[in-house]
N, CA, C and O atoms as a GROMACS GRO file, in nm:
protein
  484
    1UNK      N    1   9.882  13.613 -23.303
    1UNK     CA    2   9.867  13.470 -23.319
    1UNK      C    3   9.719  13.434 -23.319
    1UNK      O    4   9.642  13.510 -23.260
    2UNK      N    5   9.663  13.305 -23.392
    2UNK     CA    6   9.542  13.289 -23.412
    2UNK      C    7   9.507  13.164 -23.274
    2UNK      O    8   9.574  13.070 -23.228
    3UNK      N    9   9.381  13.216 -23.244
    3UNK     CA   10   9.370  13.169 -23.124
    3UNK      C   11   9.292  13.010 -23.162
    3UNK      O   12   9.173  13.011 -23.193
    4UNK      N   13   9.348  12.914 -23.159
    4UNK     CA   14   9.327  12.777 -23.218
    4UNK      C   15   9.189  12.720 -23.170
    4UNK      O   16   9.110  12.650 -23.233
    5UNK      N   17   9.179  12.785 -23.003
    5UNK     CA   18   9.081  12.709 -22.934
    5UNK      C   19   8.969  12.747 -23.026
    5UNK      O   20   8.920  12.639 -23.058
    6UNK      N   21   8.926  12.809 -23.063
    6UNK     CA   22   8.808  12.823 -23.169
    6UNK      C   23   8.751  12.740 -23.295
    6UNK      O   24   8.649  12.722 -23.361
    7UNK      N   25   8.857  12.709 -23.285
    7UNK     CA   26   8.822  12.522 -23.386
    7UNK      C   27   8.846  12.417 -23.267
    7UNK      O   28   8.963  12.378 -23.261
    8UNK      N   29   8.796  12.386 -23.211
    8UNK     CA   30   8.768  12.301 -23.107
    8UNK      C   31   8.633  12.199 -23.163
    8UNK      O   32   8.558  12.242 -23.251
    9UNK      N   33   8.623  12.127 -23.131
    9UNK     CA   34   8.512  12.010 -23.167
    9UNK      C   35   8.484  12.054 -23.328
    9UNK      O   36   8.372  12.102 -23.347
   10UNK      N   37   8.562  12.044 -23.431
   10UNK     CA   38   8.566  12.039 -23.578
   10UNK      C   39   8.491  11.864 -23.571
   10UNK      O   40   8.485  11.803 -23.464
   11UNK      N   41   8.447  11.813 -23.685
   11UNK     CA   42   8.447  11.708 -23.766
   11UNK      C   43   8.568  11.687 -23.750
   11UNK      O   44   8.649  11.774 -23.783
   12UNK      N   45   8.616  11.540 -23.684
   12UNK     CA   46   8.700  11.475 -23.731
   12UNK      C   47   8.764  11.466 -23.917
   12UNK      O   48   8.687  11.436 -24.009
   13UNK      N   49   8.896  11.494 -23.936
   13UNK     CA   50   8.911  11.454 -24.053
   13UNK      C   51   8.919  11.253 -24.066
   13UNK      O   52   8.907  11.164 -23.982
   14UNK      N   53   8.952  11.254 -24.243
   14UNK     CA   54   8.973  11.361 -24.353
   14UNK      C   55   8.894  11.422 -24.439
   14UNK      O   56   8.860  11.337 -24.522
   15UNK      N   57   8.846  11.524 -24.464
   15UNK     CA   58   8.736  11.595 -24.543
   15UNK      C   59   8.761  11.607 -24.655
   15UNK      O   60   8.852  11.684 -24.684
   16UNK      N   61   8.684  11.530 -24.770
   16UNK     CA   62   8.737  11.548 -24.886
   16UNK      C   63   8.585  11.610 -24.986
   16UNK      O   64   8.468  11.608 -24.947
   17UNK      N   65   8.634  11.656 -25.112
   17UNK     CA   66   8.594  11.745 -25.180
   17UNK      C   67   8.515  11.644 -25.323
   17UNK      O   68   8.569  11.570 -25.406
   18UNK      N   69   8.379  11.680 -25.303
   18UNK     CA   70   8.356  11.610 -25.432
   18UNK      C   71   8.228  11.666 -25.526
   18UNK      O   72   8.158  11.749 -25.467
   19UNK      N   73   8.191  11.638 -25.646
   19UNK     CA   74   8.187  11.688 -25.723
   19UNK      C   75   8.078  11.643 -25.789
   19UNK      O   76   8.088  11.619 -25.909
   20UNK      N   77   7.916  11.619 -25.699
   20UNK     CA   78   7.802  11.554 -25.740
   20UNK      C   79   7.763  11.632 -25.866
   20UNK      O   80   7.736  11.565 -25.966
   21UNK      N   81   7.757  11.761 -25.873
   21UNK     CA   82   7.689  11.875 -25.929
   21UNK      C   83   7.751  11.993 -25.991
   21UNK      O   84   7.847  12.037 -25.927
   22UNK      N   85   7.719  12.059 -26.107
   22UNK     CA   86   7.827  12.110 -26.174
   22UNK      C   87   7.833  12.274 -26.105
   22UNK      O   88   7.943  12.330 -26.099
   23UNK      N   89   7.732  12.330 -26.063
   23UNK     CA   90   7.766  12.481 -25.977
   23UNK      C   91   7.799  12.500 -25.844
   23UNK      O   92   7.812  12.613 -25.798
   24UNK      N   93   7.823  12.339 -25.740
   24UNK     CA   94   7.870  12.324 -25.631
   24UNK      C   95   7.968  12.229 -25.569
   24UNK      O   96   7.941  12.113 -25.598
   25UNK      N   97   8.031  12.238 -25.523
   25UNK     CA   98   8.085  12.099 -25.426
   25UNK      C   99   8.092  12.095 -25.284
   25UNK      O  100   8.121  12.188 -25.208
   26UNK      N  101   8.065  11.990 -25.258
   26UNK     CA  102   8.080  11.924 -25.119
   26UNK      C  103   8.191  11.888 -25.081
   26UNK      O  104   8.274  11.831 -25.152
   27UNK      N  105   8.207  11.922 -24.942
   27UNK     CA  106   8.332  11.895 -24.858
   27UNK      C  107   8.227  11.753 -24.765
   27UNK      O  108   8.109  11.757 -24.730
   28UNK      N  109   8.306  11.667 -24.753
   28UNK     CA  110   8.224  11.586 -24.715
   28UNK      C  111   8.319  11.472 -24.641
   28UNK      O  112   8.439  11.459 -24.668
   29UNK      N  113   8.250  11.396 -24.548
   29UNK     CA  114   8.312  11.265 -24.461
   29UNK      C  115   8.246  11.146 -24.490
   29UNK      O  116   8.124  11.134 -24.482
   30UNK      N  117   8.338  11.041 -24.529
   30UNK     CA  118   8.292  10.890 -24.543
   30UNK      C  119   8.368  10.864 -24.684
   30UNK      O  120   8.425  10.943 -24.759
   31UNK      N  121   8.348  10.730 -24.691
   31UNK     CA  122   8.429  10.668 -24.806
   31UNK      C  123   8.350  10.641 -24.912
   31UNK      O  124   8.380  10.661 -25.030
   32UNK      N  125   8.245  10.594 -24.868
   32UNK     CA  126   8.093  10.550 -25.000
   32UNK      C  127   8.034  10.699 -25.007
   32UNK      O  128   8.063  10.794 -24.934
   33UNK      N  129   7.928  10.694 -25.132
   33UNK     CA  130   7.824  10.779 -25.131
   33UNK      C  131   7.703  10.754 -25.031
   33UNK      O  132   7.657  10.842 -24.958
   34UNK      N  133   7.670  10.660 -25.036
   34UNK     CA  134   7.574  10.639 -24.877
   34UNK      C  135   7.658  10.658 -24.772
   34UNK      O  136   7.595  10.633 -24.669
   35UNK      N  137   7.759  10.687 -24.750
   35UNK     CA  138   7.796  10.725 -24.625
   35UNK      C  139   7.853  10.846 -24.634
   35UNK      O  140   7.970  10.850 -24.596
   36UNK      N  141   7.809  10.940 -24.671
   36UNK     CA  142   7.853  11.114 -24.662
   36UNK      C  143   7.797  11.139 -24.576
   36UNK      O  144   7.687  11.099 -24.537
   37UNK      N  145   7.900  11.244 -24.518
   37UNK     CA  146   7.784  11.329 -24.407
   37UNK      C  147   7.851  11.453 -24.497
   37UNK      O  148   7.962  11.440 -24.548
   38UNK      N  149   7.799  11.533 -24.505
   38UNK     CA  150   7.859  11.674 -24.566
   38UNK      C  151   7.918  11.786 -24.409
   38UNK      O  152   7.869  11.790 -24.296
   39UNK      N  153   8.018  11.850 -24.458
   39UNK     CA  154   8.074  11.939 -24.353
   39UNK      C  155   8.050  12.071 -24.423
   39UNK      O  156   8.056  12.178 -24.363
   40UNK      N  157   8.014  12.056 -24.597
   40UNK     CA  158   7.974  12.240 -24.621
   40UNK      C  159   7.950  12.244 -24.750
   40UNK      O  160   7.930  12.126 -24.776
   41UNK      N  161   7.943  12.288 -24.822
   41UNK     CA  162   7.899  12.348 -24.970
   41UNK      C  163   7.990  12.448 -25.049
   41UNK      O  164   8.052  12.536 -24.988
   42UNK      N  165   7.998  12.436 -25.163
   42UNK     CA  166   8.107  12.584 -25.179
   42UNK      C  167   8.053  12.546 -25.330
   42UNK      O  168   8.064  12.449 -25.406
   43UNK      N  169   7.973  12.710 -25.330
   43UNK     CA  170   7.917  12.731 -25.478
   43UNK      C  171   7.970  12.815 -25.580
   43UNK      O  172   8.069  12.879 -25.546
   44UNK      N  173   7.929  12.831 -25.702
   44UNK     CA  174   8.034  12.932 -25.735
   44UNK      C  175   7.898  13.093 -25.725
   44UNK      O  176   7.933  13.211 -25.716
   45UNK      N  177   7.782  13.052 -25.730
   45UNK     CA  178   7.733  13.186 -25.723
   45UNK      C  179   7.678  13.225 -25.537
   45UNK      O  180   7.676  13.144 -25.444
   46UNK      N  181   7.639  13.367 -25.532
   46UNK     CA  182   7.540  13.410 -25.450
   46UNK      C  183   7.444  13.455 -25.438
   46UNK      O  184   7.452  13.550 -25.516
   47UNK      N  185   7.303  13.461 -25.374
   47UNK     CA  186   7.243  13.572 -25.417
   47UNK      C  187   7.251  13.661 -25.292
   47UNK      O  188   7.281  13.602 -25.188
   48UNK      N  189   7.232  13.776 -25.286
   48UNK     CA  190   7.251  13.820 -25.171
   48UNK      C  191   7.178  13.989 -25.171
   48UNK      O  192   7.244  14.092 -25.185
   49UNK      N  193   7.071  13.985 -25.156
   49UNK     CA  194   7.058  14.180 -25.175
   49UNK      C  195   6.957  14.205 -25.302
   49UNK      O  196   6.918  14.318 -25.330
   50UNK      N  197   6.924  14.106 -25.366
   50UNK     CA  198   6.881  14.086 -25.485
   50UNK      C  199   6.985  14.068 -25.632
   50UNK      O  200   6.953  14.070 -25.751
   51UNK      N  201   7.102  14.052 -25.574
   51UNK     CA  202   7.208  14.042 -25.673
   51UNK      C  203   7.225  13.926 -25.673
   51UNK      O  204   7.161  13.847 -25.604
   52UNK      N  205   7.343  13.888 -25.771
   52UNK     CA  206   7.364  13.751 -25.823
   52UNK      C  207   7.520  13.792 -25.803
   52UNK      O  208   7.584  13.883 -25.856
   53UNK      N  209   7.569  13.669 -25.683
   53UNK     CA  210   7.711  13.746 -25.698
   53UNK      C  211   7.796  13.650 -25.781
   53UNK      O  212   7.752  13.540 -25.747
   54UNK      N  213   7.880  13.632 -25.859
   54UNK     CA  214   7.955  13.528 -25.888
   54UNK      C  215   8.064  13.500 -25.883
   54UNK      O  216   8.122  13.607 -25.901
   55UNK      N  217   8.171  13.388 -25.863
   55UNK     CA  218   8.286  13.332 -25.817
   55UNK      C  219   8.308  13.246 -25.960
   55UNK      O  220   8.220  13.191 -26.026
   56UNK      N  221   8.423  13.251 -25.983
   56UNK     CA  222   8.474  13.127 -26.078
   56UNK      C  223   8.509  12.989 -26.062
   56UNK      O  224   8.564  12.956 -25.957
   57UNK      N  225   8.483  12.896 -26.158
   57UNK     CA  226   8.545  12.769 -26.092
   57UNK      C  227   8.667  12.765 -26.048
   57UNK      O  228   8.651  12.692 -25.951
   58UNK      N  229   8.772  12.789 -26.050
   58UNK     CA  230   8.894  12.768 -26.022
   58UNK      C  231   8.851  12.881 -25.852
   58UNK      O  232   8.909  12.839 -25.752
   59UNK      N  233   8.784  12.975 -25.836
   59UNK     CA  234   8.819  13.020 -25.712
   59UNK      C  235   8.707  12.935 -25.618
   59UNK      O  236   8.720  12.942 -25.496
   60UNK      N  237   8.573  12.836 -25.688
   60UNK     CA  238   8.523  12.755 -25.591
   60UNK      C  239   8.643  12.656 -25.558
   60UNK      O  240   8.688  12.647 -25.444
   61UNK      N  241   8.691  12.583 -25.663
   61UNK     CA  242   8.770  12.472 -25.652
   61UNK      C  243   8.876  12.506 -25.487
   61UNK      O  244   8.908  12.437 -25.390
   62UNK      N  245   8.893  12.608 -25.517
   62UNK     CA  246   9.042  12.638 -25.405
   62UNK      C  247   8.988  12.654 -25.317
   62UNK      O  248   9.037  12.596 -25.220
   63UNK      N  249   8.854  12.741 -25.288
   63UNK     CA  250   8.750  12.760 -25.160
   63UNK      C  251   8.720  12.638 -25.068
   63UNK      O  252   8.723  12.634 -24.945
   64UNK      N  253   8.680  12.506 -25.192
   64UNK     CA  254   8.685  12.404 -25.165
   64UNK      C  255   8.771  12.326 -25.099
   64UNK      O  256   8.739  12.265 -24.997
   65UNK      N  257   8.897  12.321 -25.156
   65UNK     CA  258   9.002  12.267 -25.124
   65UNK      C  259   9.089  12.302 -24.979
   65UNK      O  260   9.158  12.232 -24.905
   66UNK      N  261   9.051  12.442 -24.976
   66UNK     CA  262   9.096  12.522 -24.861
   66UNK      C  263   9.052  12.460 -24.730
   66UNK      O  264   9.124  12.428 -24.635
   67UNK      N  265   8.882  12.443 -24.746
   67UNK     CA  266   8.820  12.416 -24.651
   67UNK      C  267   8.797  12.253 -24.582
   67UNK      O  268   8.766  12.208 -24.472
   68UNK      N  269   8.832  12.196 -24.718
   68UNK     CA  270   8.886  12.050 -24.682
   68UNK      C  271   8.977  12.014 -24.634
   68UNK      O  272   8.986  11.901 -24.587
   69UNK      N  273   9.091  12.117 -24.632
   69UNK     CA  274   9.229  12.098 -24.548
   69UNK      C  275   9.204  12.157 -24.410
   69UNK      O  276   9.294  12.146 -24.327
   70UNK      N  277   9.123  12.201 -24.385
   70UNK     CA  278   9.097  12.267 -24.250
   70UNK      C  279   9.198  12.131 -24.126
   70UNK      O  280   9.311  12.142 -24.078
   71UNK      N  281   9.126  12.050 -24.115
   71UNK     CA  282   9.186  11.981 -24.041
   71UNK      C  283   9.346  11.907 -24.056
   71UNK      O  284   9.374  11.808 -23.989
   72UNK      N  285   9.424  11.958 -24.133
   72UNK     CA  286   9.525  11.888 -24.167
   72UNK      C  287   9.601  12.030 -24.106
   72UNK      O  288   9.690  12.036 -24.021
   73UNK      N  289   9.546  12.122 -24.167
   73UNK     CA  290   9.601  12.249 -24.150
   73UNK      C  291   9.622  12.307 -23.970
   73UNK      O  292   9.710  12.364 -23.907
   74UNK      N  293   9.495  12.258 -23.943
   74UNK     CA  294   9.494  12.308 -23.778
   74UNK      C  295   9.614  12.201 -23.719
   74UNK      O  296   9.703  12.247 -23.648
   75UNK      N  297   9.608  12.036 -23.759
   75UNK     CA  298   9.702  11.974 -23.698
   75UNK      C  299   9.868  12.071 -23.692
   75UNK      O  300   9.933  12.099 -23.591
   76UNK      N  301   9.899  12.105 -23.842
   76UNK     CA  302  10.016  12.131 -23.834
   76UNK      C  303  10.007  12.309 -23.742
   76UNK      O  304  10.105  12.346 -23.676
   77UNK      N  305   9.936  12.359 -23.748
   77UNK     CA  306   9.922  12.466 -23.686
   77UNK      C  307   9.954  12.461 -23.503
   77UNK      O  308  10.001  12.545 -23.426
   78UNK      N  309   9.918  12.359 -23.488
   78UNK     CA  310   9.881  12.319 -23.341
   78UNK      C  311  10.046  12.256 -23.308
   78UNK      O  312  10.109  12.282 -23.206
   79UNK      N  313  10.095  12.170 -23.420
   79UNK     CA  314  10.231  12.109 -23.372
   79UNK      C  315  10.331  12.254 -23.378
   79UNK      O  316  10.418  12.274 -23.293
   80UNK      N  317  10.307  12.343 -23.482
   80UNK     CA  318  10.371  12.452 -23.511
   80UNK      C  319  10.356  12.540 -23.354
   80UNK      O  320  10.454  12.608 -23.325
   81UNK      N  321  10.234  12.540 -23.250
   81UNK     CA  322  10.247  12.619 -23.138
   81UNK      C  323  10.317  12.567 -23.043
   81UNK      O  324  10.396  12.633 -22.976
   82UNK      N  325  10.292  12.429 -23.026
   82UNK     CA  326  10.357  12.344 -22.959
   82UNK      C  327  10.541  12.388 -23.008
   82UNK      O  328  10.613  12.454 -22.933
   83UNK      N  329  10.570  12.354 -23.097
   83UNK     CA  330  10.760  12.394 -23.108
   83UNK      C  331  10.744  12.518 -23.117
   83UNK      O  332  10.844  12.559 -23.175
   84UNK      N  333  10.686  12.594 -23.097
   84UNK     CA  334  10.721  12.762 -23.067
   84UNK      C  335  10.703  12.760 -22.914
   84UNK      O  336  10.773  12.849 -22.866
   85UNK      N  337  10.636  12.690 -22.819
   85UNK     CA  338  10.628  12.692 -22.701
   85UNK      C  339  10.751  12.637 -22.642
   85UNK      O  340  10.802  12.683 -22.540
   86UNK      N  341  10.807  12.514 -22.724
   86UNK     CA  342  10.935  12.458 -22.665
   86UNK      C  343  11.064  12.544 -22.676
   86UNK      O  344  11.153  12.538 -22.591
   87UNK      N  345  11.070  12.647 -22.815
   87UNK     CA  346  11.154  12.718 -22.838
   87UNK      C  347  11.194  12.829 -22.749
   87UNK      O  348  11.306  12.866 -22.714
   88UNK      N  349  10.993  12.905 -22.702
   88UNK     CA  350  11.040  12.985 -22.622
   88UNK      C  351  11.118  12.991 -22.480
   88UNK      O  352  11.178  13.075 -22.414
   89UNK      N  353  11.088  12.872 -22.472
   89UNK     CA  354  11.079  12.804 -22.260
   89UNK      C  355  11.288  12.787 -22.287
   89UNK      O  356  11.373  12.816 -22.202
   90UNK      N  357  11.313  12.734 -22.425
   90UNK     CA  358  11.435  12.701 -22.427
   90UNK      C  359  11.561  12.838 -22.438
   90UNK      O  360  11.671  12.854 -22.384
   91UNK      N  361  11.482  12.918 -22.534
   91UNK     CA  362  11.515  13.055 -22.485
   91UNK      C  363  11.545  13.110 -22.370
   91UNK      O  364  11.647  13.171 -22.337
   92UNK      N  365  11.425  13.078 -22.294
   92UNK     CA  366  11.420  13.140 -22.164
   92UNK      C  367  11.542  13.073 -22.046
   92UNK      O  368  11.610  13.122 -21.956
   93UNK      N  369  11.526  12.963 -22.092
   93UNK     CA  370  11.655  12.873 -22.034
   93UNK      C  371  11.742  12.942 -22.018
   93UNK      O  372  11.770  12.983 -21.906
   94UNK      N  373  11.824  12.982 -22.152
   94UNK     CA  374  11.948  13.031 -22.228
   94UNK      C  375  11.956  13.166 -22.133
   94UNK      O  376  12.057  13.207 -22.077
   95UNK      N  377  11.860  13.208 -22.129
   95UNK     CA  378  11.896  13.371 -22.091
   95UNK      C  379  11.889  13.359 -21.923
   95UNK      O  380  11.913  13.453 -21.847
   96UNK      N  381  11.855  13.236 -21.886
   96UNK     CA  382  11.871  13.311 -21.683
   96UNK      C  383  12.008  13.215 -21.725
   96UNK      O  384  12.101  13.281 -21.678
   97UNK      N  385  12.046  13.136 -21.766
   97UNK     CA  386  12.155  13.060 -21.733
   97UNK      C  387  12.302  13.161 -21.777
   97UNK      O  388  12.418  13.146 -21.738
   98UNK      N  389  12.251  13.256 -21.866
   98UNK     CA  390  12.365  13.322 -21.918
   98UNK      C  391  12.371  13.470 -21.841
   98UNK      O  392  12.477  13.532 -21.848
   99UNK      N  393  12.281  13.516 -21.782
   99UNK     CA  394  12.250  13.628 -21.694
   99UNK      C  395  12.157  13.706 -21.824
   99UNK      O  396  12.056  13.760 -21.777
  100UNK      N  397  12.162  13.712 -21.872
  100UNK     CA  398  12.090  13.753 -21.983
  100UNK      C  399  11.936  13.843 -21.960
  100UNK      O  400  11.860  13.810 -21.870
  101UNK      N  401  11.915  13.916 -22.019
  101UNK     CA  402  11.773  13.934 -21.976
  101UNK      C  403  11.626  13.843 -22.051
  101UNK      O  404  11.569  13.877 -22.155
  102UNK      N  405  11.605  13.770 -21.997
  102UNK     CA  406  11.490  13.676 -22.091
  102UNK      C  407  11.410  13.771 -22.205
  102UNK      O  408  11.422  13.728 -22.320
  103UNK      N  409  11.351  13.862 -22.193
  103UNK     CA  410  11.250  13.953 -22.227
  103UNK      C  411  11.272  13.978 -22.378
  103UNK      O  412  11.202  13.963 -22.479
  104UNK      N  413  11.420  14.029 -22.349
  104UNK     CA  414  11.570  14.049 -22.480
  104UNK      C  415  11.546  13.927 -22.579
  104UNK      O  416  11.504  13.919 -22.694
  105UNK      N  417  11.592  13.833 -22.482
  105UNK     CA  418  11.562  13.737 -22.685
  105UNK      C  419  11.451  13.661 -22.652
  105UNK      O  420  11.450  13.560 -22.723
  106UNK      N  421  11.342  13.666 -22.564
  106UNK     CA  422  11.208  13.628 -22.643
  106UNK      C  423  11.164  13.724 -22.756
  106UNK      O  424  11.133  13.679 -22.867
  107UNK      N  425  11.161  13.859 -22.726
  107UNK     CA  426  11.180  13.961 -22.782
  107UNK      C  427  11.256  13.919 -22.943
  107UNK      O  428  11.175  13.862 -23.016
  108UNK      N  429  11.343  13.931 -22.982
  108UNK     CA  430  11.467  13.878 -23.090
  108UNK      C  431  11.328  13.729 -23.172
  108UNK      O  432  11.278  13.703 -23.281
  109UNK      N  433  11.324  13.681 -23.045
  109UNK     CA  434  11.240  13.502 -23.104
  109UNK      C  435  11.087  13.568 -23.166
  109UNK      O  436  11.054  13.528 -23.278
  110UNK      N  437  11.024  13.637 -23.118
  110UNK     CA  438  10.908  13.684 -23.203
  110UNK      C  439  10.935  13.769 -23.334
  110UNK      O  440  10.868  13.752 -23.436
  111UNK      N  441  11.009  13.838 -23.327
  111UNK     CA  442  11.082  13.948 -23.451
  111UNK      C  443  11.076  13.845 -23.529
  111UNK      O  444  10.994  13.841 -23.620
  112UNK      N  445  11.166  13.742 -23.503
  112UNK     CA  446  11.255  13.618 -23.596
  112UNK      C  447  11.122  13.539 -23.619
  112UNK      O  448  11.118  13.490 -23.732
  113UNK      N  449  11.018  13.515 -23.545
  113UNK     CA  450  10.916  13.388 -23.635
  113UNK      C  451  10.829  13.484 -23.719
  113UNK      O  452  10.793  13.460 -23.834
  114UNK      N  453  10.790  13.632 -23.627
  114UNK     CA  454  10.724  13.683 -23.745
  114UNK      C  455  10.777  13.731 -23.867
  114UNK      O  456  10.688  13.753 -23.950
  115UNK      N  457  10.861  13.749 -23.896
  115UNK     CA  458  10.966  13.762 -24.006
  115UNK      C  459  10.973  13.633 -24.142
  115UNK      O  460  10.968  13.656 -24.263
  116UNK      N  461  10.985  13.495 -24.074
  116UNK     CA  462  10.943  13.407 -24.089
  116UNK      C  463  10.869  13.355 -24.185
  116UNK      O  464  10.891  13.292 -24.288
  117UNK      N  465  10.707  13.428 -24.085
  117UNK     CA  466  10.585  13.410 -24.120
  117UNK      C  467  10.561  13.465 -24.248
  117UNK      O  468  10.516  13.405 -24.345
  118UNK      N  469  10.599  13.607 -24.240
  118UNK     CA  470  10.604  13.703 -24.345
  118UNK      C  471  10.647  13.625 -24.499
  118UNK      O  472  10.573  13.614 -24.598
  119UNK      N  473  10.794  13.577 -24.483
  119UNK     CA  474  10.858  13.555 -24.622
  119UNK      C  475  10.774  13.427 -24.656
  119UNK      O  476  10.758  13.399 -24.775
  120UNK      N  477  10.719  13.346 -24.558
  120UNK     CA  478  10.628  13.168 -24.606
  120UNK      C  479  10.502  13.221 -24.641
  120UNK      O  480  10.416  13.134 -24.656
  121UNK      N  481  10.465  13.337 -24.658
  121UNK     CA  482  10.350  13.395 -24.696
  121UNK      C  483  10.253  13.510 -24.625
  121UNK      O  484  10.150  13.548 -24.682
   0.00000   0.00000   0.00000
């Protein structure tokens, strides 16, 4: 599991993606152009080593887009730990109330979300 606390104090969303310049875009906050603050850049080249690395538009565009969802994405990520936390505790319920061994179908409940995880991508 990805440990969430590491996006902690993000930029408030919503971060949206725009398109001053034709070899970059900005992920950026505010509604006007005088009121951007930028949260990042996503170009399509690099240089790096003395090379020129290059990316296509369609893979800046999605780089872009990716990184503008950051915060929409962590929300649902975060509600997604939250009902896996309620699921497990409810599990755990199930199994002292039934004599059951808890361990057994928390056990079964991780198989089953990572399984899940797997087929949603």
């Amino acid at each position: 599991m990805t440990d969430l606390s590491k996006y902690e104090g993000i930029t408030p969303g919503p971060w949206e993606v725009e398109d001053p310049f034709v070899d970059y875009l900005s992920i950026t906050i505010g509604d006007r152009v005088e009121d951007w603050r930028f949260v990042a850049h996503v170009q399509t080249d690099l240089e790096k080593g003395g090379k020129t690395r290059v990316i296509s538009k369609a893979q800046m565009q999605a780089n872009a887009f990716a990184i503008a969802g950051l915060p929409d994405i962590l929300a649902y990520a975060r509600e997604l730990e939250a009902r896996n936390a309620e699921l497990m505790d409810a599990l755990g319920a199930i199994a002292d109330s039934e004599g059951c061994e808890a361990y057994m179908l928390q056990a079964f409940a991780r198989v089953t979300l990572s399984r899940a995880k797997m087929e949603d991508g």
